[in-house]
C-alpha positions, -999 to 999 in steps of 0.1 A, spaced: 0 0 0 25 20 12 46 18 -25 11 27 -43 12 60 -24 49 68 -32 45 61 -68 17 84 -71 42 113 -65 61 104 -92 64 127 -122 48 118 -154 61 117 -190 51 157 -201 60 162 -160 99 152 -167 96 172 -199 92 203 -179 116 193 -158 142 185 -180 136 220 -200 141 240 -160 173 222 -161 182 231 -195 172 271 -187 190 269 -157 223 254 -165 225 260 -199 231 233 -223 272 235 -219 269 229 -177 247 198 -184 273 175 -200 300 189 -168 269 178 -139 261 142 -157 300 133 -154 298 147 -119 270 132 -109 282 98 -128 314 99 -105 295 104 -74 271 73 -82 302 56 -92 319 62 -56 289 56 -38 288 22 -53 325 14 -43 315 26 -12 289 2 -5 314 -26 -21 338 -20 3 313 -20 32 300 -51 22 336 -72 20 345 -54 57 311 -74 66 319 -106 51 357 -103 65 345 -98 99 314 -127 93 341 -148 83 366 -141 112 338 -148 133 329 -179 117 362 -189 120 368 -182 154 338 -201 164 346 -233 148 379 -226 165 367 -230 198 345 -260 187 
C-alpha cells in the first residue's frame, strides 16, 4: 500500500519534460554535459563505497565464523 502511495508522486512523461527543459534554462546546455560526469562519478563512488562495506562485513562474518569453529 504503502509503495502505491509513493508512486503516485512520481512525475509523469510531459511532468519530466518540464523538468528537464528548467534544467536546460537553468544550466544552460554546456553545464549539463560537466553535472552528468559529476553526478556519474558520485554514483560511481557511492557504489565502491557500499562494495567495500559489504567485503569489511563478510571479513568480519568470516573471522567470526572462524573463530567459532575454532573454539569448537
Amino acid at each position: 500500500m504503502n509503495m502505491l502511495l509513493l508512486l503516485g508522486f512520481l512525475p509523469s512523461g510531459s511532468e519530466w519534460i518540464i523538468i528537464a527543459l528548467v534544467i536546460l534554462l537553468l544550466f544552460g546546455g554546456k553545464k549539463i554535459p560537466e553535472l552528468m560526469r559529476g553526478l556519474g562519478k558520485g554514483v560511481k563512488s557511492f557504489k565502491e563505497g557500499v562494495n567495500e562495506a559489504k567485503e569489511e562485513i563478510e571479513k568480519a562474518k568470516d573471522e567470526v565464523d572462524s573463530d567459532s569453529s575454532d573454539k569448537k
